[in-house]
Structure formats: C-alpha cells, structure tokens
C-alpha positions as CSV (number, residue, x, y, z in Angstrom):
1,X,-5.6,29.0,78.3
2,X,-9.1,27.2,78.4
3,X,-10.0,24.3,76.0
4,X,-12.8,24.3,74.2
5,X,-14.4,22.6,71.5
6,X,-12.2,20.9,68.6
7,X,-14.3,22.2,66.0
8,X,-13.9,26.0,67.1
9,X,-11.6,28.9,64.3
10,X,-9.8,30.3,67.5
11,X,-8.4,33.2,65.4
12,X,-12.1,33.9,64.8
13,X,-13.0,36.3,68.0
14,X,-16.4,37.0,67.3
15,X,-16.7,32.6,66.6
16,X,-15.0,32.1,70.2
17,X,-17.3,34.6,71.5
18,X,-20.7,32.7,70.3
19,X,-19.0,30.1,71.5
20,X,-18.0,30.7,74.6
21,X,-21.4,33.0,75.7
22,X,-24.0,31.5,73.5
23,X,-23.6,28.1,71.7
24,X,-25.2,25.5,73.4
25,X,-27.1,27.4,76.3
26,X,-30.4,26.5,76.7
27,X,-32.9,29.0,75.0
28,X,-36.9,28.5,75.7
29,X,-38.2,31.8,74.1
30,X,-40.3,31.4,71.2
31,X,-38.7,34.4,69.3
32,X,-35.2,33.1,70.1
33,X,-35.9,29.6,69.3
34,X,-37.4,30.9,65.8
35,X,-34.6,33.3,65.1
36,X,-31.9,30.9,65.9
37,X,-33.6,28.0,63.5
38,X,-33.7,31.1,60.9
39,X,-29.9,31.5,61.1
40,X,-29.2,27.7,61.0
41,X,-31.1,27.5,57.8
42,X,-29.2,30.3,56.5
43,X,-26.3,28.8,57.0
44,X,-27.1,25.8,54.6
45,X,-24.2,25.5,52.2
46,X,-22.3,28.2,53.9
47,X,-20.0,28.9,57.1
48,X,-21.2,29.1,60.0
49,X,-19.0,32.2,60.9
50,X,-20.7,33.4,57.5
51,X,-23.8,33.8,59.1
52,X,-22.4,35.1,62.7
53,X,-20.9,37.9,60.3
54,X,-24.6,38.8,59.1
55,X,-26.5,38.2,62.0
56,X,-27.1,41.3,63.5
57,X,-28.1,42.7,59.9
58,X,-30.7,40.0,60.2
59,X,-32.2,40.9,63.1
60,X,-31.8,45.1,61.8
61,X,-33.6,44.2,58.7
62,X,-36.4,41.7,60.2
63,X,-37.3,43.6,63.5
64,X,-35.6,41.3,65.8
65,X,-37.2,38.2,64.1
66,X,-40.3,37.8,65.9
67,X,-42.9,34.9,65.0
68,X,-45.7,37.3,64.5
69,X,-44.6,39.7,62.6
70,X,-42.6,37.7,60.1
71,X,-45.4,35.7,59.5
72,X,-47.1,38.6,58.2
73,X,-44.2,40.3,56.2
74,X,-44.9,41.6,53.0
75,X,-43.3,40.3,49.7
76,X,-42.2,43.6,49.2
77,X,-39.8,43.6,52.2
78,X,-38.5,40.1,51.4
79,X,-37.9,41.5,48.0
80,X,-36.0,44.5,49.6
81,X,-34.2,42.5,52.0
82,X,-32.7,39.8,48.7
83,X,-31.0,43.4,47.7
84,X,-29.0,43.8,50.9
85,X,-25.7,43.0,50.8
86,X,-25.6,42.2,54.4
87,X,-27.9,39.4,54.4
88,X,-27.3,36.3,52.8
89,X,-29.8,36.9,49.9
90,X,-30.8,33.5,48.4
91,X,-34.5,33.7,47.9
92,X,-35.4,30.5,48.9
93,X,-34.1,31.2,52.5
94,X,-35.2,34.8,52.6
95,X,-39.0,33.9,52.0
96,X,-38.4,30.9,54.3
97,X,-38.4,33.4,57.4
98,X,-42.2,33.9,56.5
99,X,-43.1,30.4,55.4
100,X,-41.4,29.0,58.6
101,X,-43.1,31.8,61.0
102,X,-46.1,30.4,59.5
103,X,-45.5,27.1,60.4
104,X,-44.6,27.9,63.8
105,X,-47.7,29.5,64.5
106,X,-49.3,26.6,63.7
107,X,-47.1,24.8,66.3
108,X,-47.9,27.0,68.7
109,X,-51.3,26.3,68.1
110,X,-51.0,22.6,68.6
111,X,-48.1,22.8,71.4
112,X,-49.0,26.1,73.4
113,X,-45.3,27.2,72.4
114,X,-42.4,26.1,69.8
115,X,-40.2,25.8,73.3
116,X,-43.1,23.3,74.6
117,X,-43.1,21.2,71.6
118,X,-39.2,21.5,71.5
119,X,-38.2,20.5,74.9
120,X,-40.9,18.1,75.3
121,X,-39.2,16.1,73.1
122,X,-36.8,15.9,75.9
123,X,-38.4,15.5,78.9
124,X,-37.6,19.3,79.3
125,X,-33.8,18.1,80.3
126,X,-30.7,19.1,78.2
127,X,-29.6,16.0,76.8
128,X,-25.4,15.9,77.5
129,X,-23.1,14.3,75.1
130,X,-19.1,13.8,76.1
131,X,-18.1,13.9,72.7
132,X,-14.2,13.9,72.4
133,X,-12.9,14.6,69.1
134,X,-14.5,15.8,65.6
135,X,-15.3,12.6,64.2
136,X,-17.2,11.7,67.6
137,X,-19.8,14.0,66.7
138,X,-22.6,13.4,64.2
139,X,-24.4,15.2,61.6
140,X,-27.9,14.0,62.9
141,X,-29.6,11.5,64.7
142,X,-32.8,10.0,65.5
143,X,-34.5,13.4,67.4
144,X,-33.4,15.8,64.6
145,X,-34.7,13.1,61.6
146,X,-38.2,13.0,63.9
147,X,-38.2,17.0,64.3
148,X,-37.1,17.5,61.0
149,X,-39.8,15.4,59.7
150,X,-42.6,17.0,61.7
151,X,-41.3,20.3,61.1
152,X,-41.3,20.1,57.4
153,X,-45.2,18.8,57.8
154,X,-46.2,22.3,58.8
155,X,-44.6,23.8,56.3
156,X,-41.4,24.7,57.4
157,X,-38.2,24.1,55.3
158,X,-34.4,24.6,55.6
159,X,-35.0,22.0,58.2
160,X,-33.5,19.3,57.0
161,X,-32.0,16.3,59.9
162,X,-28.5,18.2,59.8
163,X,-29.9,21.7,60.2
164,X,-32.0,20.4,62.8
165,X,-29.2,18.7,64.6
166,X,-27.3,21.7,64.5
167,X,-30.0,23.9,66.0
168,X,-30.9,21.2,68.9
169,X,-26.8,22.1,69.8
170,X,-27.2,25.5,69.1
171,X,-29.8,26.3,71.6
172,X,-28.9,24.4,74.4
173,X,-31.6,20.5,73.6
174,X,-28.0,19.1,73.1
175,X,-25.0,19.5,75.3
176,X,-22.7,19.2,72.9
177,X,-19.5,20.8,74.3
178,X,-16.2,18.3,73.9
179,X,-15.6,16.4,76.8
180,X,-13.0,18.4,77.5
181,X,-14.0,22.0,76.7
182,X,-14.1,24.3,79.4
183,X,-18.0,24.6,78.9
184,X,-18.5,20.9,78.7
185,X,-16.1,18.8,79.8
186,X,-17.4,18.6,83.6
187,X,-20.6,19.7,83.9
C-alpha cells in the first residue's frame, strides 16, 4: 500500500485521485493556472473535496474557464450559473470568475503571462518542503502574503494568504507532499 499525504480522506477515491495525479504537479498554462485559483477560492469556507465534487460542472458551465472569455462574461450567465445546483452558487465567488479574469489580464499585461509572474517569484524552480506530519504544514507564509497582496491590487479577490498558499501547493510552486508520501517523500 503506498503512503501518501497525512492530510488525505483515503475512503474519498476521486480525493486520492487528485491527489495522486494532480495535486502538487507543476502547472504553467495560463488557463490552468486561472481555473485552478478559481476552484481554490471556491473552496473558501468549504471542503475541498466539496469543490472536487463540482468541478467538472465548473468547467461545463464556464467553457473550460479560459482568461478571455470569462473576463467578458455576461451578468446574465453569472446570474444563470448562481441557479445551478452543481456549482457552489455564492455570488460573491461566482462574479469573482470575471473580476479575477480581469485582473489577470492585467497581469498578463505587466508579466507577459500569469505563469511568468507566478514562477518568477521562484526563480522558475518548485520550491520542496519535507513536511512530516499535519501540524508541520502552514496555512501561509511569506510568498502567499506577497502574492496575495499584489493579487488583490489588481483587483482580484478570494485570494486571501491561505487561499493563495493553497493554490502555490496546488499547482505544483510548492512541493508540498509529506516527507514520506509516495509523491514526496524522495524526490
């Protein structure tokens, strides 16, 4: 049986697939970086496997979360979309898909790309951490305070230092599998 992560639901099997095939794999695509801070900021307040469960309605409903487009979306569709059940439909985070395309356009202005500006902040290394039991990992740190507070000056919000630390995990800045996970442990 492999080991992984202390803070995984193993009975979850679609949690211990993200997990296993997508958490902490390094993503560089503007669109995917977008979509995945999207579904961190959904998760605000919720579960994470919450938002695993309503993820691929996401990406139905907004056309596979590209930058461009949903900074163009109408009110009317983000009025639509608070009426599906599939979606987490809190209005604040609903209209934040546009505001935060927005804002990321204007990072891409300033940066070339979101993933320049992102793994910039890095030296354009994934930055490993041999954490080994829940209480060695944080909630946020000095990089996700700094994003979080240059984020939120172009507009963006549900980006607050914790989001932002989970996202930098999430997509692959931070290598944040437990020392001795399968994924982590070694590498």
């Amino acid at each position: 049986m492999k080991t992984r992560c202390p803070w995984l639901n193993l009975k979850n099997e679609e949690y211990v697939r993200y997990h296993d095939l997508e958490w902490g794999k390094p993503i560089c695509d503007d669109d995917s970086l977008f979509a995945a801070l999207i579904f961190e900021g959904a998760q605000a307040g919720l579960s994470w496997e919450t938002v695993l469960k309503k993820r691929d309605e996401y990406l139905r409903v907004f056309n596979g979360l590209k930058i461009d487009e949903m900074a163009k979306i109408s009110d009317e569709k983000l009025e639509k979309a608070l009426l599906n059940e599939g979606l987490i439909r809190n209005r604040l985070k609903i209209y934040s898909i546009r505001k935060n395309a927005i804002g990321i356009k204007k990072i891409q202005e300033c940066f070339g790309s979101f993933s320049g500006y992102l793994w910039g902040k890095v030296d354009y290394e994934q930055v490993p951490h041999r954490f080994k039991s829940m209480s060695d990992y944080p909630t946020e740190d000095g990089l996700s305070r700094e994003i979080s507070k240059e984020l939120k000056s172009y507009g963006l919000s549900f980006v607050g230092p914790t989001i932002i630390y989970a996202f930098l995990q999430a997509v692959g800045i931070y290598q944040d599998h437990s020392a001795d996970c399968f994924l982590g442990g070694n590498k």
